[in-house]
VOVO-381733 format. One record per residue: x, z, y of N, C-alpha, C in turn. Coordinates in steps of 0.02 Angstrom, whole numbers, padded with zeros to 5 digits, always signed. Layout:
<recs>
XZYXZYXZY;...
</recs>
This chain:
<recs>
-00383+01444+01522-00379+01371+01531-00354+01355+01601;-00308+01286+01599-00290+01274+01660-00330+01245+01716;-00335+01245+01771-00390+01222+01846-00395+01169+01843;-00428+01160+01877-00435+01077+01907-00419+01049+01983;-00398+01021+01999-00374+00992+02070-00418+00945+02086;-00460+00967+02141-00504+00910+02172-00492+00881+02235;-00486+00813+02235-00467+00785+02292-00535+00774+02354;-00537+00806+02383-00594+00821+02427-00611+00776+02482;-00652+00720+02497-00659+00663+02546-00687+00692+02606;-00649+00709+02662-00701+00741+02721-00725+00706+02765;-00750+00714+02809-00774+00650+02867-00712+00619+02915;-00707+00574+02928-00672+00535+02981-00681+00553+03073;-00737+00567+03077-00773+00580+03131-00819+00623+03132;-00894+00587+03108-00955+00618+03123-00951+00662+03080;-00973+00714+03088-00979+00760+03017-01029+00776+02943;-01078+00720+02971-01136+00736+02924-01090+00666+02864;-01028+00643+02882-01006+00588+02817-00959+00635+02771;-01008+00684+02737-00963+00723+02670-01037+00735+02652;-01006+00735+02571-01046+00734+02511-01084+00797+02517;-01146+00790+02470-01157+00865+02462-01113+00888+02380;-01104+00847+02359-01047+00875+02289-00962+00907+02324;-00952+00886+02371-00909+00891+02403-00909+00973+02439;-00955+00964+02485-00973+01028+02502-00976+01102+02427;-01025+01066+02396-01031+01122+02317-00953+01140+02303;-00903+01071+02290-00848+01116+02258-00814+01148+02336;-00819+01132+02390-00750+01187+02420-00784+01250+02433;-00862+01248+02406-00878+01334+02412-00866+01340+02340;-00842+01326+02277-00839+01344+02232-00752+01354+02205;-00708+01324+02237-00634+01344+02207-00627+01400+02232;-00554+01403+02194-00519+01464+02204-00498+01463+02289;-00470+01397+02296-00421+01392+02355-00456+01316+02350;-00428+01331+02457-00405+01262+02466-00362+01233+02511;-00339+01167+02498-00267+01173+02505-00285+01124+02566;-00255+01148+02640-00278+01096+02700-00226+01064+02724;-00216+01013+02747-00171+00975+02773-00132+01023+02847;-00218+01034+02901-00197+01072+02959-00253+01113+02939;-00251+01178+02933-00281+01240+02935-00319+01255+03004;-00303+01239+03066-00316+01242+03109-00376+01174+03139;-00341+01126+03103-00407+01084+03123-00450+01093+03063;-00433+01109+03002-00500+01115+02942-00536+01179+02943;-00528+01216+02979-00554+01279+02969-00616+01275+03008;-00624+01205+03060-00682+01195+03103-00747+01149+03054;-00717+01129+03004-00754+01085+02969-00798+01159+02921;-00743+01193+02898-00753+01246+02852-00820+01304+02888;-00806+01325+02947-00863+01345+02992-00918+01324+03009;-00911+01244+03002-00988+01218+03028-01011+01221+02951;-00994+01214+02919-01039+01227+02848-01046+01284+02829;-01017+01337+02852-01012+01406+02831-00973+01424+02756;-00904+01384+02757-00890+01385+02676-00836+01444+02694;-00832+01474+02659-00779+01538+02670-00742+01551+02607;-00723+01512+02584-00655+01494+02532-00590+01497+02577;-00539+01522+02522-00485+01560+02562-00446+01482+02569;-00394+01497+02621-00377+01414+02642-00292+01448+02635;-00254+01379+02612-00176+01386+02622-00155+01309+02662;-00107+01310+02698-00069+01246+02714-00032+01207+02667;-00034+01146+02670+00016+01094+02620+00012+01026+02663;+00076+01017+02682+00066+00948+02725+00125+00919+02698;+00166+00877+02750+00244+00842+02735+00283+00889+02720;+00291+00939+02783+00339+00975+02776+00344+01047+02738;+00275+01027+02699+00326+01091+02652+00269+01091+02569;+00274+00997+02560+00259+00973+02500+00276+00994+02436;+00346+01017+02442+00392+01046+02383+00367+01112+02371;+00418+01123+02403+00384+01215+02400+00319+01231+02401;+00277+01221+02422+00201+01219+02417+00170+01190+02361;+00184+01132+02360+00161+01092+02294+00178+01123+02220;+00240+01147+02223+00246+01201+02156+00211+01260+02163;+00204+01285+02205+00151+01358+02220+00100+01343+02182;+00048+01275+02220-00019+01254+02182-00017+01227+02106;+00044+01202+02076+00031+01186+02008+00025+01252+01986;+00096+01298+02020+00078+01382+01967+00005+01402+01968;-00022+01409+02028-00088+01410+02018-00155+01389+01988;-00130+01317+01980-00196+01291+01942-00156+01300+01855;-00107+01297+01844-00087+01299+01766-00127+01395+01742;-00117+01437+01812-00154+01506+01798-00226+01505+01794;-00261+01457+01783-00332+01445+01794-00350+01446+01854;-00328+01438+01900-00353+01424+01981-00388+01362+01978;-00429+01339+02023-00456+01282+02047-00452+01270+02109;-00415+01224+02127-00404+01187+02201-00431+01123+02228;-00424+01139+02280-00504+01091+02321-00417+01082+02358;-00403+00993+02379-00356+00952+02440-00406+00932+02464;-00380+00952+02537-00414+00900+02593-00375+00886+02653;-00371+00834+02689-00343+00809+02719-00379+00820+02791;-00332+00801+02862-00378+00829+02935-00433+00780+02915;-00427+00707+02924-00480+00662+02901-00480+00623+02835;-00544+00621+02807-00529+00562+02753-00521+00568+02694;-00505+00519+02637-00479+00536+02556-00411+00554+02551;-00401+00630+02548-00336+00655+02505-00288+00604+02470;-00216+00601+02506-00180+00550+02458-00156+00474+02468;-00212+00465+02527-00215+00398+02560-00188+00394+02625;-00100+00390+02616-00069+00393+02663-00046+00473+02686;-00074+00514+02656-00023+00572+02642-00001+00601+02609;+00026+00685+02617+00061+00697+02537+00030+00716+02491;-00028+00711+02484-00073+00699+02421-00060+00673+02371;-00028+00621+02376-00016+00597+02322+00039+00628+02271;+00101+00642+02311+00138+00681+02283+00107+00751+02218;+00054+00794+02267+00013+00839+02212-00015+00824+02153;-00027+00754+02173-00066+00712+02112-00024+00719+02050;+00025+00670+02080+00094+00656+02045+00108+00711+02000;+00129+00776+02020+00145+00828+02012+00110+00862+01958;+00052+00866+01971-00008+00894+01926+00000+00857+01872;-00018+00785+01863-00014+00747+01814+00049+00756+01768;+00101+00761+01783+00174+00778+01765+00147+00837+01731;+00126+00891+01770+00124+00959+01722+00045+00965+01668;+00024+00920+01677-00031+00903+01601-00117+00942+01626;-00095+00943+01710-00158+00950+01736-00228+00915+01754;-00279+00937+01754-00330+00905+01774-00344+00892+01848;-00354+00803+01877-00374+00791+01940-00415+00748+01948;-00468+00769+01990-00528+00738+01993-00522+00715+02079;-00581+00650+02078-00581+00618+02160-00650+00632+02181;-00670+00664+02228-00731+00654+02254-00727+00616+02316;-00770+00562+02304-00754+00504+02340-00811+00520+02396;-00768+00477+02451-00824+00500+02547-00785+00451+02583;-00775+00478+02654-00756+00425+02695-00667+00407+02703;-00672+00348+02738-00598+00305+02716-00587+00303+02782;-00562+00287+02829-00542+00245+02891-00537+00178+02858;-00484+00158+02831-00470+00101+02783-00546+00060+02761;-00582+00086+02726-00613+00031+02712-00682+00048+02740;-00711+00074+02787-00733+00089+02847-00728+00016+02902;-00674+00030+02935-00641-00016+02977-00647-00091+02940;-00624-00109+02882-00609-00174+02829-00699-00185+02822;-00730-00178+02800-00788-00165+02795-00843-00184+02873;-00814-00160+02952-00849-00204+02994-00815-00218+03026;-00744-00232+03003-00686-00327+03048-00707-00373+03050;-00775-00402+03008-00797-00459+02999-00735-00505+02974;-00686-00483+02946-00652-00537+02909-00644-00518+02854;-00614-00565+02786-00614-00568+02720-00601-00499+02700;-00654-00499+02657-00630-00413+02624-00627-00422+02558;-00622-00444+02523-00610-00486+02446-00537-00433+02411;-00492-00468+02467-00442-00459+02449-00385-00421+02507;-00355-00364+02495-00343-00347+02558-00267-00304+02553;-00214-00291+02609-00153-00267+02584-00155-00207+02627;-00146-00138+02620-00173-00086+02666-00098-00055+02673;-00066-00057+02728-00018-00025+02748-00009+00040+02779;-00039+00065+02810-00063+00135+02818-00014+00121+02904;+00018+00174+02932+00061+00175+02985+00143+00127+02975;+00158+00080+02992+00217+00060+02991+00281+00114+03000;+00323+00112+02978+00357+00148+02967+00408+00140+03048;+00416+00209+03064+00446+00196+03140+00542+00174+03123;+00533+00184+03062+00641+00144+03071+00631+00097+03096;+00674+00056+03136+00680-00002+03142+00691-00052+03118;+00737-00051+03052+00736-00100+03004+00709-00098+02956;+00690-00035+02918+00622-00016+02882+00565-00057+02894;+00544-00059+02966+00483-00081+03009+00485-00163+02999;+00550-00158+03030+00554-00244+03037+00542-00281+02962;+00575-00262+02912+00574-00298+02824+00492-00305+02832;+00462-00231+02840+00386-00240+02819+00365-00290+02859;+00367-00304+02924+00329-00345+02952+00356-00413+02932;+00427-00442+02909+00431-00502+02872+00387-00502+02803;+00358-00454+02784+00340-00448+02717+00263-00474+02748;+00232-00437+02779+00175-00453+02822+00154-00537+02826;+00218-00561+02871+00213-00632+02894+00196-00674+02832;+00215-00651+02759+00181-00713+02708+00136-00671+02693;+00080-00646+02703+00050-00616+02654-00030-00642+02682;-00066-00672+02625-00119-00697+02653-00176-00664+02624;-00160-00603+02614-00229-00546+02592-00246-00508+02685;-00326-00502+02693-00335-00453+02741-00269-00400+02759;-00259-00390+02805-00193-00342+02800-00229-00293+02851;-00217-00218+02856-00262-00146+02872-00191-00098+02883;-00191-00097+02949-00149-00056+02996-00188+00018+03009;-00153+00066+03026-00158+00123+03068-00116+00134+03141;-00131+00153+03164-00098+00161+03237-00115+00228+03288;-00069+00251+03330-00110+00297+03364-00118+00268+03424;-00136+00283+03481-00133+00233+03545-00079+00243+03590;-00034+00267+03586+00008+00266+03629+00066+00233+03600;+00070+00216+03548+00104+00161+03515+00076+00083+03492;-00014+00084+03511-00033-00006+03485-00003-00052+03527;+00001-00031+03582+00034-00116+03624+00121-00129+03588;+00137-00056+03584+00212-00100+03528+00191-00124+03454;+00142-00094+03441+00127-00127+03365+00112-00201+03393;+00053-00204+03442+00036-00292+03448+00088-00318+03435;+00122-00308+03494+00164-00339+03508+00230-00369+03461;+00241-00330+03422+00300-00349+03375+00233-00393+03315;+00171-00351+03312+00145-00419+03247+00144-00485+03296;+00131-00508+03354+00115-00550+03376+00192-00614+03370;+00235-00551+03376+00300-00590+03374+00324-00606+03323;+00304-00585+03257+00336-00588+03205+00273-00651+03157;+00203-00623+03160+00158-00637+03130+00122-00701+03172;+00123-00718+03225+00113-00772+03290+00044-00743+03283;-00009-00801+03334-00068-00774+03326-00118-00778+03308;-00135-00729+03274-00193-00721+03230-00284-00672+03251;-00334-00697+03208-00388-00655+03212-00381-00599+03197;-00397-00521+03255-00382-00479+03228-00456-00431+03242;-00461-00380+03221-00500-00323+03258-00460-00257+03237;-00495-00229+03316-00465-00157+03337-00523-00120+03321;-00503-00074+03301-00583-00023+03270-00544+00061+03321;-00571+00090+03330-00555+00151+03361-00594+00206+03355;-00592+00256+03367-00647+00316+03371-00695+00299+03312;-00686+00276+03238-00720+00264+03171-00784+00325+03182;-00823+00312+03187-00893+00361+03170-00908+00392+03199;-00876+00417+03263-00880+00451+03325-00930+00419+03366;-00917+00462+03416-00986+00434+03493-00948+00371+03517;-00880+00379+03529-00856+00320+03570-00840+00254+03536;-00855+00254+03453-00823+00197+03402-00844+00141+03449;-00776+00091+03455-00775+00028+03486-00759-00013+03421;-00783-00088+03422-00755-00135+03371-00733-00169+03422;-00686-00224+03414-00645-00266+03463-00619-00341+03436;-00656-00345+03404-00643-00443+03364-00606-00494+03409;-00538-00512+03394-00509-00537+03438-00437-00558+03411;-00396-00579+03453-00355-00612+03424-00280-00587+03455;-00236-00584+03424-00153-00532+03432-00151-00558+03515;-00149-00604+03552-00136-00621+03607-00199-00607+03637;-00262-00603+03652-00303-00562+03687-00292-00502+03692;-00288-00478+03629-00282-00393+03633-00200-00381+03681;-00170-00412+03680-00100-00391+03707-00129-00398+03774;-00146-00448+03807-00182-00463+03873-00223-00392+03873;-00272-00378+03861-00329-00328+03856-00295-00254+03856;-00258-00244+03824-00222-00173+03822-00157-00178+03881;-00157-00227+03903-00114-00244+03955-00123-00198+04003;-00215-00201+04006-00244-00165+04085-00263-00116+04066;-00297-00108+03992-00346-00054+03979-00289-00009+03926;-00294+00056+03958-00249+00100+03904-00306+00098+03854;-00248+00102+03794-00294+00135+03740-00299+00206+03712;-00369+00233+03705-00372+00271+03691-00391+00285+03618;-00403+00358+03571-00436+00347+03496-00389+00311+03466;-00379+00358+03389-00340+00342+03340-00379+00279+03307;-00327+00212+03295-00360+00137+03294-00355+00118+03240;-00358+00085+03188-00356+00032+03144-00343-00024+03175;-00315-00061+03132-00299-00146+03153-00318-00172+03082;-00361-00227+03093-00377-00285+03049-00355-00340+03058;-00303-00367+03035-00279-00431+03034-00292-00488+02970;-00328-00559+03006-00317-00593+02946-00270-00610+02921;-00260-00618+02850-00213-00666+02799-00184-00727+02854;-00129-00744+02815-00103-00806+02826-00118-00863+02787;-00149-00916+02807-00189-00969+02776-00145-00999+02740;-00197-01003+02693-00156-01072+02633-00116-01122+02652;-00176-01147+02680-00150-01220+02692-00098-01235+02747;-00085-01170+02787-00024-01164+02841+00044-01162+02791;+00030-01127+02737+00075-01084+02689+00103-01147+02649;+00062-01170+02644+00065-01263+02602+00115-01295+02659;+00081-01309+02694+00101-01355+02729+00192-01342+02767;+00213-01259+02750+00274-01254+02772+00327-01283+02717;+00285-01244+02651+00311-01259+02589+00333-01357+02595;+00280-01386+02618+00303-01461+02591+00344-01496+02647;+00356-01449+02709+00406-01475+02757+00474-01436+02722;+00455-01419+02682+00528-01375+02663+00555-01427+02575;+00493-01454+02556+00520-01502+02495+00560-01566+02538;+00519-01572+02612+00516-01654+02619+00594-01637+02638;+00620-01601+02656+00717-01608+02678+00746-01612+02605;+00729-01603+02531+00785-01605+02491+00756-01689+02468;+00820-01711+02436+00820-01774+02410+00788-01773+02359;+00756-01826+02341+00710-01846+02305+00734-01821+02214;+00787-01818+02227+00818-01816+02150+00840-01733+02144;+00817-01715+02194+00846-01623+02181+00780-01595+02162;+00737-01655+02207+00660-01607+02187+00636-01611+02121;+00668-01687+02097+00641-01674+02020+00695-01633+01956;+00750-01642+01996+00772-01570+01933+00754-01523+01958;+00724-01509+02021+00707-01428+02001+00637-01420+01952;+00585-01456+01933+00556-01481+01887+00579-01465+01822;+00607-01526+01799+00634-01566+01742+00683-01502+01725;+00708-01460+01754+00761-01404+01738+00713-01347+01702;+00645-01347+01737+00601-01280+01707+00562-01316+01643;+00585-01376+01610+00557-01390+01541+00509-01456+01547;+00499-01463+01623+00420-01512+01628+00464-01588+01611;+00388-01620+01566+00436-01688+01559+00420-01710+01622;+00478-01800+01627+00477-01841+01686+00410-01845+01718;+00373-01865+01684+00304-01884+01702+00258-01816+01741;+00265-01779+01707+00231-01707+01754+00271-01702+01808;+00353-01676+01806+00378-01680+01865+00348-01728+01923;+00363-01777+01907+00327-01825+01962+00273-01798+01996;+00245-01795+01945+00165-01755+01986+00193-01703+02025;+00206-01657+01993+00226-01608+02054+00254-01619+02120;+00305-01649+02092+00336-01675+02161+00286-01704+02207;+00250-01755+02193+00209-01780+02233+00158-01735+02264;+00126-01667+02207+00082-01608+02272+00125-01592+02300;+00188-01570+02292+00211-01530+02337+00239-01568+02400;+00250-01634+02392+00255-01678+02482+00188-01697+02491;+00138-01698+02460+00077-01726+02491+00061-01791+02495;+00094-01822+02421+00091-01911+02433+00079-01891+02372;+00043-01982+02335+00028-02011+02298+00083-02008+02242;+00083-01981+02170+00125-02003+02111+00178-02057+02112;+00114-02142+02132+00153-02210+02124+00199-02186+02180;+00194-02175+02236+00237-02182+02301+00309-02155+02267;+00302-02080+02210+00358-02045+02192+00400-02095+02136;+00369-02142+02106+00378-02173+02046+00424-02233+02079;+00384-02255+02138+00424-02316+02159+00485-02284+02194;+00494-02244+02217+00537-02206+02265+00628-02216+02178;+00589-02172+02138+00626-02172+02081+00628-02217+02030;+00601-02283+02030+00605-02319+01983+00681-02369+01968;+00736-02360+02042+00779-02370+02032+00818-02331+01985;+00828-02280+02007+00886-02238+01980+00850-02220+01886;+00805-02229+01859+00762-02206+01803+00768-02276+01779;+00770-02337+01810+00758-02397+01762+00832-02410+01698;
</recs>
């Protein structure tokens, strides 16, 4: 019978945040497959797990990643784990997933710690609903689309960063996104974890003087409705009164609904729209 692929949740920081089911399977596979061998082999020692370890990261997803399907389709069982965190979430994990699934394999999640929803979890802002971007992508126009994509988006939005790059991250959300409530989370579960509740133009001030140190998260709020509204109806109030109702009256709505619309979308009264049009309609 063919293996199973377990996606293995390790700690972020402190080390006592992994499962004890977690622990059971990486002393129980065949293999396991580490992101850095060199930094997991310290996790693997303090527990005393002595399962044989192979590398699989970016650069050698392909070739590697077919190695481990031959293996688990031979009845192997493989334990992914990542330096920190849930397998997959923001690295090439997912790809194995992918892969496995394609070849009619079994993959299971043992769920543990996140940075992501860790950090989202004490931003003290909306966690309902949230858009998790992982590291911005360093192209420059790659970077830039996302961050116009950013600027409408009024779900929690959940950055990664390392510190010798956050004052250019501020800085371009501040410019692109203006300013908003944010928090900086750093050193997640460690001795030094800082939270930093604050806003894109403090923190630019604040990291101004103070280097940053510790791999960070950024929590940024949504972009408000009623800002989002209110651009929307400076953007009806420039077309003429008679373009706004065929764009209406064109998607099926009779006269009478149109109107209405028209009228939420400038923020006046129906009659005001009726008298406005009672010439050209009489």
């Amino acid at each position: 019978m063919a293996g199973t692929l377990y996606l293995c949740a390790t700690p972020i920081g402190n080390l006592e945040d992994i499962t004890l089911r977690v622990l059971r399977v990486l002393r129980e596979v065949d293999l396991i497959a580490a992101e850095d061998t060199r930094n997991s082999i310290k996790l693997l020692n303090h527990f005393e797990i002595k399962t044989p370890m192979t590398s699989y990261h970016e650069h050698n997803k392909v070739e590697k990643g077919h190695e481990l399907i031959q293996m688990l389709q031979e009845g192997k069982s493989i334990a992914l784990i990542t330096d920190a965190g849930t397998p997959g979430i923001s690295d090439p994990g997912e790809d194995l997933v992918r892969m496995a699934y394609e070849a009619g394999l079994s993959v299971t999640s043992l769920p543990g710690a996140c940075a992501c929803i860790t950090a989202l979890t004490m931003s003290g802002l909306p966690t309902r609903r949230f858009a998790f971007e992982a590291f911005l992508p360093p192209e420059k126009k790659e970077r830039h689309a996302i961050l116009e994509e950013l600027k409408e988006e009024m779900r929690t939005i959940v950055l990664y960063e390392a510190p010798h790059h956050l004052v250019r991250t501020l800085e371009e959300l501040y410019q692109v996104l203006g300013d908003r409530k944010i928090c900086v989370l750093r050193e997640l579960t460690k001795r030094y974890e800082t939270v930093f509740s604050t806003t894109l133009q403090e923190a630019l001030s604040y990291y101004g003087e103070q280097e940053p140190k510790g791999e960070c998260v950024i929590v940024i709020e949504g972009r408000s409705r009623e800002e989002a509204k209110e651009e929307l109806r400076e953007q009806w109030r420039e077309w003429p009164l008679d373009r706004h109702m065929d764009f209406y009256m064109e998607q099926g709505l009779s006269r009478k609904d149109a109107m209405k619309a028209v009228a939420a979308d400038r923020g006046v009264h129906k009659r005001d729209i009726y008298k406005e049009l009672i010439g050209p309609f009489a």
